[in-house]
PAZAPA-4460 file (N, C-alpha, C; in steps of 0.05 Angstrom, whole numbers, plus 32768, in hexadecimal, padded with zeros to 4 digits):
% residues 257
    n_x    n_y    n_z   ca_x   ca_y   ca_z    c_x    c_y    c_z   seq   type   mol
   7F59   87FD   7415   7F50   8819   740F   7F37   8817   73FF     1      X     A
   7F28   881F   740B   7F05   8822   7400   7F11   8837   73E3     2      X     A
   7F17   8835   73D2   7F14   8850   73B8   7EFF   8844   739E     3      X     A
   7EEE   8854   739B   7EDB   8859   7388   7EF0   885A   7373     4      X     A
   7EF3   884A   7365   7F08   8851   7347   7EEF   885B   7332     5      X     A
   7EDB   885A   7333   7EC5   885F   731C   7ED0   887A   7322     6      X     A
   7EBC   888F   7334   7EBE   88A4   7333   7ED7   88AD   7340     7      X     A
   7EF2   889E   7344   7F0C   88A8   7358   7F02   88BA   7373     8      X     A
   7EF8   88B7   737E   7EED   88BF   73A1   7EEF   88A7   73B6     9      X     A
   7EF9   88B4   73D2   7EFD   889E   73E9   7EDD   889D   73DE    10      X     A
   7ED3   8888   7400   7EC1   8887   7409   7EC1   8897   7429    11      X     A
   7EA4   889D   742E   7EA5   88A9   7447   7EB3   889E   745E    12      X     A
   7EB3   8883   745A   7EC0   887C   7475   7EDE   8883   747B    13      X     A
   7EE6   887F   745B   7F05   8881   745B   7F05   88A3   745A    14      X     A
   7EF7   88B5   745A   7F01   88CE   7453   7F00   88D3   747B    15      X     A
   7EF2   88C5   7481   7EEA   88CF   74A6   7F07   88BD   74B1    16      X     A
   7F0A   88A8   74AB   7F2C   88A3   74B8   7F37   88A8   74B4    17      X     A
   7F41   88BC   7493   7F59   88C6   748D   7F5D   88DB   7499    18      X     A
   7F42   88EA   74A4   7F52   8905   74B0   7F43   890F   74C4    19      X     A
   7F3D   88ED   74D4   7F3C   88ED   74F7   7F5F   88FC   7503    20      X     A
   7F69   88FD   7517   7F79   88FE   7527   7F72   88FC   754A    21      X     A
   7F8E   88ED   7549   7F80   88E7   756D   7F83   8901   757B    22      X     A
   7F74   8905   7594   7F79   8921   7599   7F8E   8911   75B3    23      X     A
   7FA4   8928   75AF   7FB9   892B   75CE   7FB0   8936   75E0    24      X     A
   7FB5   8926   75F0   7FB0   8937   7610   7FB9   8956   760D    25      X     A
   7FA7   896B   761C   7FB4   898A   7625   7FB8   8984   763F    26      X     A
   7FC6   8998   763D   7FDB   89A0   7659   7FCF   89B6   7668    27      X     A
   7FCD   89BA   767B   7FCA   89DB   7685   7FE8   89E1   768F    28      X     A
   7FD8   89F8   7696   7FF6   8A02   76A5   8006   8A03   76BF    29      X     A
   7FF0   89F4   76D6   8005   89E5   76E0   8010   89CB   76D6    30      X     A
   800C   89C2   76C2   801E   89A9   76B8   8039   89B5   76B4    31      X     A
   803E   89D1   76A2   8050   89E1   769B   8064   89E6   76B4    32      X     A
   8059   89DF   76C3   8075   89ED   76DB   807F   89D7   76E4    33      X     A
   8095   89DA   76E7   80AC   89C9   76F5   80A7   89BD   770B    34      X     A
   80A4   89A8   7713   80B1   89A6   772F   80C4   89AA   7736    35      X     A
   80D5   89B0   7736   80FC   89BD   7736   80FF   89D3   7726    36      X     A
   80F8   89EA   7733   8103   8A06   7719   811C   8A08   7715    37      X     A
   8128   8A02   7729   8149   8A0C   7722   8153   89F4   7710    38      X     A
   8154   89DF   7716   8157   89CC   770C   8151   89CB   76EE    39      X     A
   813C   89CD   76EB   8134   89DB   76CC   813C   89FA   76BE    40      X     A
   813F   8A08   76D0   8158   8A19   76C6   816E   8A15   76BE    41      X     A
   8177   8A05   76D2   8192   89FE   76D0   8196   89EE   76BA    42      X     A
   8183   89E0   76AC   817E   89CE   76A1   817B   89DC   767B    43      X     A
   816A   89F2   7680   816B   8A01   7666   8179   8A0F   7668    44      X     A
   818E   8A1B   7675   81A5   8A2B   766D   8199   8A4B   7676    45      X     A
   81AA   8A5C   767A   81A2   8A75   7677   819A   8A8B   7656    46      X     A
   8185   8A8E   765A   817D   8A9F   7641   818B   8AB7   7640    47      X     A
   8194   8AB5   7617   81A5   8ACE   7621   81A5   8AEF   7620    48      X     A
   81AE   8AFB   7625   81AF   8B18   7634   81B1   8B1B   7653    49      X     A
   81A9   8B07   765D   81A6   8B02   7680   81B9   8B08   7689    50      X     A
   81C4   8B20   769F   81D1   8B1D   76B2   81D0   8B16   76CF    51      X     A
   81EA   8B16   76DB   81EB   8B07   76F0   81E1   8B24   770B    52      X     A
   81DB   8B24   771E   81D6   8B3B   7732   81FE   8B49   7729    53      X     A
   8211   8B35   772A   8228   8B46   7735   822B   8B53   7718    54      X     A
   821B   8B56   7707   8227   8B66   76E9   8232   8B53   76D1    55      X     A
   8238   8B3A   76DB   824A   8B2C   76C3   823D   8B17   76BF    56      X     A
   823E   8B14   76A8   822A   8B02   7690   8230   8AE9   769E    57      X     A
   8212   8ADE   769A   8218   8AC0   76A7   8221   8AB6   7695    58      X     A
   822B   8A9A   76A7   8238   8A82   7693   822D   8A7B   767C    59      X     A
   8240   8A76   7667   822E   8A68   764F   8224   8A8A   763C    60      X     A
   8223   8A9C   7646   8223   8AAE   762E   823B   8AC6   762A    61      X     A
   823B   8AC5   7614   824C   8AD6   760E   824C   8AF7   7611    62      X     A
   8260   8B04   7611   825E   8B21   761E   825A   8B33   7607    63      X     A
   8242   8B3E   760B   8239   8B53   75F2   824C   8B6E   75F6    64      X     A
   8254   8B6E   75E7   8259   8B98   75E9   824B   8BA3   75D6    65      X     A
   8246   8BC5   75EC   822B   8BD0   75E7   822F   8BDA   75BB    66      X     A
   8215   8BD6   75BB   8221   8BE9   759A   8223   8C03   7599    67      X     A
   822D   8C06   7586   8237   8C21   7584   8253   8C2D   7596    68      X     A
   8260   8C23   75A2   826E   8C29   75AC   8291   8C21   75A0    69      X     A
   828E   8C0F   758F   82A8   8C03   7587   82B3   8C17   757A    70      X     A
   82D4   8C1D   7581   82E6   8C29   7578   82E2   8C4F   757E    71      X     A
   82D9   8C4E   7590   82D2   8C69   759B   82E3   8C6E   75A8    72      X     A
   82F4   8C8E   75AE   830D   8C96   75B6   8303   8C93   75D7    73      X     A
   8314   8C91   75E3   8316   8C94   75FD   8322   8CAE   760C    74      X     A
   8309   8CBD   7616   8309   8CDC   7617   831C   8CDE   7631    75      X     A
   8316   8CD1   7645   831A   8CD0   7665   833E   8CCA   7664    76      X     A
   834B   8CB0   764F   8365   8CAE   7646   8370   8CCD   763D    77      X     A
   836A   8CD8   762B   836C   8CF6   761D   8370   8D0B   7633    78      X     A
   8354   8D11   7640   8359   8D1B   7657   836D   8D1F   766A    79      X     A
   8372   8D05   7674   8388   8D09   7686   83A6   8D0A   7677    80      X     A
   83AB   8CFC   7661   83C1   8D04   7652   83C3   8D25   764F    81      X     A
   83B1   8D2E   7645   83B1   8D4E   7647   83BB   8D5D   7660    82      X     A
   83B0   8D56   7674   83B1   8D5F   7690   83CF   8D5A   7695    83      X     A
   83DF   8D3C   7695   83F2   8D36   7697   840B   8D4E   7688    84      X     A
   8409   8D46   766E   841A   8D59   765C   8413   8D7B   766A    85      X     A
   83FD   8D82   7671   83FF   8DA2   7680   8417   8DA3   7698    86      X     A
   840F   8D91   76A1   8423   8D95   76BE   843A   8D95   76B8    87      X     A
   8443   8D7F   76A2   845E   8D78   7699   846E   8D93   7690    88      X     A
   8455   8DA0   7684   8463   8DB6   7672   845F   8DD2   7686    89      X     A
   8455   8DD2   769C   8455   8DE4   76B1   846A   8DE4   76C3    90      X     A
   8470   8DC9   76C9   848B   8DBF   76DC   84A4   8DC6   76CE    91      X     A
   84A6   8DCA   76B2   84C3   8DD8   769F   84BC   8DEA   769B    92      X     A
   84A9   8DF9   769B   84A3   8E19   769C   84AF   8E24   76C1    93      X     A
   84AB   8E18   76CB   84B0   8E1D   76EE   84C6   8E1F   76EF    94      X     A
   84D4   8E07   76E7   84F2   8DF9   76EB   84FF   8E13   76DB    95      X     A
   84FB   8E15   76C1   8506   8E31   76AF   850B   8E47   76BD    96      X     A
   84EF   8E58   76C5   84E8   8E67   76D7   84F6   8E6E   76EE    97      X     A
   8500   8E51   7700   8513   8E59   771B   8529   8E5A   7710    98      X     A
   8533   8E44   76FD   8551   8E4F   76EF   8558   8E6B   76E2    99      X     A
   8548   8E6F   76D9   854D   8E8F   76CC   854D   8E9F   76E7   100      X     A
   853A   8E96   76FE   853C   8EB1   770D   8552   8EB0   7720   101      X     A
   855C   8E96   7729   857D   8E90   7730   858B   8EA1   7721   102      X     A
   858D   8EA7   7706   85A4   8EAE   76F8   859D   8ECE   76F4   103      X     A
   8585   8ECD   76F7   857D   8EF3   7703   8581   8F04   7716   104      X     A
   8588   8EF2   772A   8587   8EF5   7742   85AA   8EF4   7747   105      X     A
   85B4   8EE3   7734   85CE   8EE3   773F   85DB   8EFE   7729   106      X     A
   85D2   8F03   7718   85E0   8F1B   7705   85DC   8F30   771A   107      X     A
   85B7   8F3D   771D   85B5   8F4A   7733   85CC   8F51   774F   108      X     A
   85D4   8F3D   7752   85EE   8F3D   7773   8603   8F45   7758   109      X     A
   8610   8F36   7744   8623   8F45   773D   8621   8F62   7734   110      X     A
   8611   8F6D   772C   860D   8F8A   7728   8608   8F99   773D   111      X     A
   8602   8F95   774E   8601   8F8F   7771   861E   8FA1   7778   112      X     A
   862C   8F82   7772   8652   8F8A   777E   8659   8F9A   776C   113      X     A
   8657   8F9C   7748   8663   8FA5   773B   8662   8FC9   7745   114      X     A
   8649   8FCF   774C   8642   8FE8   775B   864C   8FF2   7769   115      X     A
   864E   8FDE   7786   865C   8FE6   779E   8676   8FE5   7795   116      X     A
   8685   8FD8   7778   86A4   8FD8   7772   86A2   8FF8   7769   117      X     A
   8695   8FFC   7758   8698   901B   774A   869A   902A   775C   118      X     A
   8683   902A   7773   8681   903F   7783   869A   904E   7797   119      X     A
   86AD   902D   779E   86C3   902A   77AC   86D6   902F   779D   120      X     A
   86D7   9032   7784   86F0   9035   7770   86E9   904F   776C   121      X     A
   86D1   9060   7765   86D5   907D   776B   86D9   908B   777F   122      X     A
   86D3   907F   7795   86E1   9088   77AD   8700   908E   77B5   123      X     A
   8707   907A   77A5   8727   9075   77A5   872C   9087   7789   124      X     A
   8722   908E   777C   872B   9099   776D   8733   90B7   7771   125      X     A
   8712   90BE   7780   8712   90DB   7784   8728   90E1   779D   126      X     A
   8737   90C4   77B0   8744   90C9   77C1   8761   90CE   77B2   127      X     A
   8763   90BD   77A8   8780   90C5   778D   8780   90E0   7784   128      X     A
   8766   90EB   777E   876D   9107   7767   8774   9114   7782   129      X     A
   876A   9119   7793   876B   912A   77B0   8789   912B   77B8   130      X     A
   8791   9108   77BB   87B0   9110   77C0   87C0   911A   77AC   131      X     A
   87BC   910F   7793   87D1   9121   777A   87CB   913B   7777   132      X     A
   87AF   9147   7782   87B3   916A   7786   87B8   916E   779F   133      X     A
   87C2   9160   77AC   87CE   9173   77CB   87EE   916C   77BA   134      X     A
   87F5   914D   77B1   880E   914B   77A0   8818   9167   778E   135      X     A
   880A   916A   7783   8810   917F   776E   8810   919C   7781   136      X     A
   87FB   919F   778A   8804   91B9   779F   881D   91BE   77A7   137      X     A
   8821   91AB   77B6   8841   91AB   77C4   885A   91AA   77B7   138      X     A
   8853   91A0   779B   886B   91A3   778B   886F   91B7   7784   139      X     A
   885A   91C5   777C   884F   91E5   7770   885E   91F8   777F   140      X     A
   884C   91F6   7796   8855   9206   77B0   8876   9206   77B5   141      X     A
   8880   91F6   77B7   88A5   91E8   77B0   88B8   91F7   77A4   142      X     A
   88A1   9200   778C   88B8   920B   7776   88C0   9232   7782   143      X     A
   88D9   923B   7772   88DA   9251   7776   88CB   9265   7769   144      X     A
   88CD   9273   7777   88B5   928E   7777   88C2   9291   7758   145      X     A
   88A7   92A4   7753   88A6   92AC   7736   88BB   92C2   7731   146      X     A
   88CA   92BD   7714   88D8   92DB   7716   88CD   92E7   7708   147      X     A
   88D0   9308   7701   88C0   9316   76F2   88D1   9320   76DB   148      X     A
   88C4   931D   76C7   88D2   9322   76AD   88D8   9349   76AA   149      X     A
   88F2   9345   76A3   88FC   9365   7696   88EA   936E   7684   150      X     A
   88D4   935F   767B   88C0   936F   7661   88A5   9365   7668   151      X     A
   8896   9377   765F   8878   9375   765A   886E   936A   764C   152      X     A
   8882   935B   7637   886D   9356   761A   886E   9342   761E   153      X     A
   8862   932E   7616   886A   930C   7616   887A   9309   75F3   154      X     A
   8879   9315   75E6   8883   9311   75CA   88A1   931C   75CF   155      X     A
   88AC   932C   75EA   88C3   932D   75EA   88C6   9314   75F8   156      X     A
   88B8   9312   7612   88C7   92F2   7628   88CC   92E6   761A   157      X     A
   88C0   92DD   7602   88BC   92BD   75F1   88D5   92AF   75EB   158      X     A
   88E4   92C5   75DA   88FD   92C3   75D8   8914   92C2   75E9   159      X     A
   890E   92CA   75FF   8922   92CD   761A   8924   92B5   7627   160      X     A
   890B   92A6   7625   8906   928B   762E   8906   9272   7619   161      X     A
   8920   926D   7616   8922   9260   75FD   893D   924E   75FF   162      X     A
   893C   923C   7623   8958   9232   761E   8949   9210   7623   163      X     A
   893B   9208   7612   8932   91EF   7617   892F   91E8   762A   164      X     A
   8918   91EF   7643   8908   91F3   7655   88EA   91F8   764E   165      X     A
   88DA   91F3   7665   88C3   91F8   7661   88BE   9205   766F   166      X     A
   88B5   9223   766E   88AB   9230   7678   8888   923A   7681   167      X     A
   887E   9243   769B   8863   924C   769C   885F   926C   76A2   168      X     A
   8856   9280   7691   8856   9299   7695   8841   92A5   769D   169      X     A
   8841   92B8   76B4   8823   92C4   76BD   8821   92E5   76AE   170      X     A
   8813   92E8   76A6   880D   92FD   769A   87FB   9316   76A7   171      X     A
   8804   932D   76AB   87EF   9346   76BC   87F6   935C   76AD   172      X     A
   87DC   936E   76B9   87DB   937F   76AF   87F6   9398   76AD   173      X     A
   880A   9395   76C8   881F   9396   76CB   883D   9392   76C7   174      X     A
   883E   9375   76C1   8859   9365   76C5   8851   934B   76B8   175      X     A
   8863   9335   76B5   8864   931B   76A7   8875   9311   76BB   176      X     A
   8870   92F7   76CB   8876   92F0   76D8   8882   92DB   76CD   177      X     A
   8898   92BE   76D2   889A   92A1   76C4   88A3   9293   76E0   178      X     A
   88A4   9273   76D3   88AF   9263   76ED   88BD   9247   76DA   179      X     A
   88D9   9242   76D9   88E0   922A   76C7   88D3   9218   76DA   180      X     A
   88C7   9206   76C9   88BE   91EA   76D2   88D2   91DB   76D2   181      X     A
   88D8   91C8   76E9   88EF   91B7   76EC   88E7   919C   76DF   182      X     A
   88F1   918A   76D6   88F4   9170   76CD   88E0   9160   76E0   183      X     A
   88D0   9154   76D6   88C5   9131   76EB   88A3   9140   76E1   184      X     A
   889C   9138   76FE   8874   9138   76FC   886D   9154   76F3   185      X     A
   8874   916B   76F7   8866   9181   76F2   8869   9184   76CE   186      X     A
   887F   9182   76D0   887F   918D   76B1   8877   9170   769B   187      X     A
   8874   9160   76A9   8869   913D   769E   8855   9145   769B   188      X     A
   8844   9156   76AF   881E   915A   76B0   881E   916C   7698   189      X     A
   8826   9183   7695   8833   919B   7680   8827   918D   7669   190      X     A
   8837   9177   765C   883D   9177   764C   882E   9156   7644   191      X     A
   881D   914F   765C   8804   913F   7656   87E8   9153   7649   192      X     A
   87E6   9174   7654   87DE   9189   7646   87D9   918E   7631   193      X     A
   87F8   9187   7629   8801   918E   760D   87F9   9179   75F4   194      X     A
   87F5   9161   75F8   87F7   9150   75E8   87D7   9144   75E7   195      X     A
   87BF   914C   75FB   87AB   9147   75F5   87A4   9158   75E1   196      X     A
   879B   9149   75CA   8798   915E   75A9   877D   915A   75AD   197      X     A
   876C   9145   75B9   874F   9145   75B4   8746   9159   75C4   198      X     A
   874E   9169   75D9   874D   9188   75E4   8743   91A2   75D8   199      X     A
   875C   919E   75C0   875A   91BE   75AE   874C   91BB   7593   200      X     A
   873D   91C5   7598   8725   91CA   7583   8727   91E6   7578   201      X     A
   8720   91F5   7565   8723   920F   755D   870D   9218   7567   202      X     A
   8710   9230   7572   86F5   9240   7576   86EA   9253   756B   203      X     A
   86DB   9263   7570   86CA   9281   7567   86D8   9296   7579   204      X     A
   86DA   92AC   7562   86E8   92C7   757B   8702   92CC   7572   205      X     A
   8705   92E4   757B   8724   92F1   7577   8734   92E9   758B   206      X     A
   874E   92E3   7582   875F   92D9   7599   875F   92DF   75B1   207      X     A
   875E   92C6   75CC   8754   92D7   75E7   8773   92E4   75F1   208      X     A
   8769   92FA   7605   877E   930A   7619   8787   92EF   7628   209      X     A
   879E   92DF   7621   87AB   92CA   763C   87B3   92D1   7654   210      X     A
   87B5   92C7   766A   87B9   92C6   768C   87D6   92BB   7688   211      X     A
   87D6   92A5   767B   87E3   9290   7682   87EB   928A   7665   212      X     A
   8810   9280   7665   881D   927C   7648   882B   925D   765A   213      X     A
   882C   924A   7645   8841   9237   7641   884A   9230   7632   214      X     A
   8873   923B   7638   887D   9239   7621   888E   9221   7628   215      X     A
   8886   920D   760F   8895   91FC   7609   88AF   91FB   75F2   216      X     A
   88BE   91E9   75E6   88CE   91E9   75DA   88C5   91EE   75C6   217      X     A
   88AF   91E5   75BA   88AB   91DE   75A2   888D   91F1   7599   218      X     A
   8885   9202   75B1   886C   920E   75AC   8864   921F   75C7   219      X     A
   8852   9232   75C9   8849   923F   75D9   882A   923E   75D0   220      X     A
   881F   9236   75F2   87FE   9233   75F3   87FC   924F   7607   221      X     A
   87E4   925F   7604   87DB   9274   760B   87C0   926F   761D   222      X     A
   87BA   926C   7633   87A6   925F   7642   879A   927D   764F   223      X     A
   877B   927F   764C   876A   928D   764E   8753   9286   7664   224      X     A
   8741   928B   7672   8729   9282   7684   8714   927C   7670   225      X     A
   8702   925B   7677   86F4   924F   765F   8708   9242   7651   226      X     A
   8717   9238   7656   8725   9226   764C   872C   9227   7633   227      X     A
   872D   923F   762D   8733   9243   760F   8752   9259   760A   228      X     A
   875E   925D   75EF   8780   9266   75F7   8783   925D   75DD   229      X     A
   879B   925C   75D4   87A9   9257   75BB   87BE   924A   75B7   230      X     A
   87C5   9240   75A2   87DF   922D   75A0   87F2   9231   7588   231      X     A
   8804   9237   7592   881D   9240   7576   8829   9236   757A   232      X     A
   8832   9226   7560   8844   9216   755D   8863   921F   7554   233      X     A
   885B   9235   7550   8874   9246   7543   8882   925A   7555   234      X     A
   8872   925C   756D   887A   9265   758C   8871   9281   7593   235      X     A
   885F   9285   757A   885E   92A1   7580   8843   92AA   7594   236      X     A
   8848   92C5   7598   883A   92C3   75B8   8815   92C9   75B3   237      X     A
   880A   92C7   759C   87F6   92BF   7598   87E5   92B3   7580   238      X     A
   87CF   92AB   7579   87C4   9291   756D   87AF   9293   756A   239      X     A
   8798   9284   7559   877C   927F   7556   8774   9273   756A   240      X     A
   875C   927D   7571   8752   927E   758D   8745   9258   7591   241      X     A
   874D   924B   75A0   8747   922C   75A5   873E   921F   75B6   242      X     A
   872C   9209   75BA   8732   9207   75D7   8749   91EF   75E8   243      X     A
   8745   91EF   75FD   875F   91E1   7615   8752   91D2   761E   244      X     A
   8764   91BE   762E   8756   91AC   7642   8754   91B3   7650   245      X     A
   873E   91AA   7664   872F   91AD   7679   8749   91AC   7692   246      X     A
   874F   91BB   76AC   875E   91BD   76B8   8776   91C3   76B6   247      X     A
   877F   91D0   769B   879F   91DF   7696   87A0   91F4   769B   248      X     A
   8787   9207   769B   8791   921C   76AC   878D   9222   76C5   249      X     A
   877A   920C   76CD   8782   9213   76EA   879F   9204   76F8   250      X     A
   87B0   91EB   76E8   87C2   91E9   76EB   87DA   91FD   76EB   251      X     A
   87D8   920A   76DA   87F2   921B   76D4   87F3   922F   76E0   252      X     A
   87D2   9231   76EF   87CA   9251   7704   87D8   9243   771C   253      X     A
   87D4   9226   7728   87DE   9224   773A   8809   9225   7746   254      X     A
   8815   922F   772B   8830   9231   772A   8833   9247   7739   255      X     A
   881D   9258   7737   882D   927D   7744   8810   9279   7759   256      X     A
   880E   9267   776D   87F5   9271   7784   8814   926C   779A   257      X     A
***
């Protein structure tokens, strides 16, 4: 080493070899290319992000998933769950729906028959009342003619008729007619008359003029048109004006037809 120790400096020669360098060959750029591309592909590997034409990452890299997307609900799953649970819950609305209308449909038919039963049971009913008033006619009709009382008054008959019998008296402007009622249905009906109390109600008015008396043992009823008449319990032949049930005097009218 040439060094000046006086003044510490190389010399020129040594300062021109220390910082010669040999020059390297350059390359152009056909030196740069392969003779074998694939081969040298194949050789450096695939760079990565590269896919393949069919979509899936070549060999040797790993599969990116996109960002932003991690842990994001899955709408299209939701969707059809939704869709699913509608039908589910439409198919037990349906199913509900036909069962209730089975059981509508079948009440419907029983109110149906229950109808056609009523209709047929008042038929038969009104055929029943028909025969027990041709019944009752003919028993009526049966009995002996009316006799006519020795007095006008009914406050005299009352007493004359008084051997524990039941008697029905017609009353005119004339004469007082009677008829003993015999034992069984007629004087049974009488005295089904007698015993409806939800019938006699008190009324308004001065005691009515009676058509029609029935004397019982224990009382005389006084029957008027309007269904109204009187009831003494003490037998006497008139009373506070009341009313009757419906069809007693035309019962007791039918004793003297």
């Amino acid at each position: 080493m040439d060094y000046n120790e006086r003044n510490g400096s190389y010399s020129d020669d040594e300062l021109l070899s220390r910082f010669s360098r040999p020059e390297t060959p350059r390359t152009t750029v056909q030196d740069d290319i392969p003779d074998d591309p694939a081969a040298f592909r194949q050789a450096r590997g695939p760079r990565p992000g590269i896919r393949m034409a069919s979509g899936r990452p070549m060999r040797g890299m790993k599969k990116q998933r996109p960002t932003g997307r991690k842990g994001s609900p899955n709408y299209r799953a939701a969707l059809c769950g939704a869709v699913l649970a509608f039908f589910v819950i439409a198919l037990l609305f349906f199913v509900l729906f036909m069962s209730r209308g089975g059981k509508i449909k079948e009440l419907n038919s029983q109110i149906d028959t229950l109808g056609q039963d009523k209709q047929s049971l008042s038929a038969q009913i009104t055929s029943l009342q028909q025969q027990v008033d041709t019944l009752t006619a003919s028993m009526t009709s049966a009995l002996p003619d009316a006799t006519v009382a020795d007095t006008n008054t009914i406050v005299d008959l009352i007493p004359q008729l008084a051997d524990g019998s039941t008697y029905v008296v017609q009353s005119s402007a004339s004469q007082l007619r009677y008829i003993k009622v015999p034992e069984g249905y007629l004087s049974d009906k009488l005295g089904e008359y007698r015993d409806n109390s939800s019938a006699y109600a008190a009324a308004q008015g001065d005691a009515p003029i009676c058509t029609y008396y029935v004397l019982f043992t224990d009382r005389v009823i006084g029957l008027a048109e309007g269904n109204v008449g009187f009831v003494s319990m003490d037998r006497a032949a008139t009373g506070s004006t009341t009313t009757t049930p419906d069809g007693f005097y035309d019962f007791v009218a039918s004793f003297f037809k």
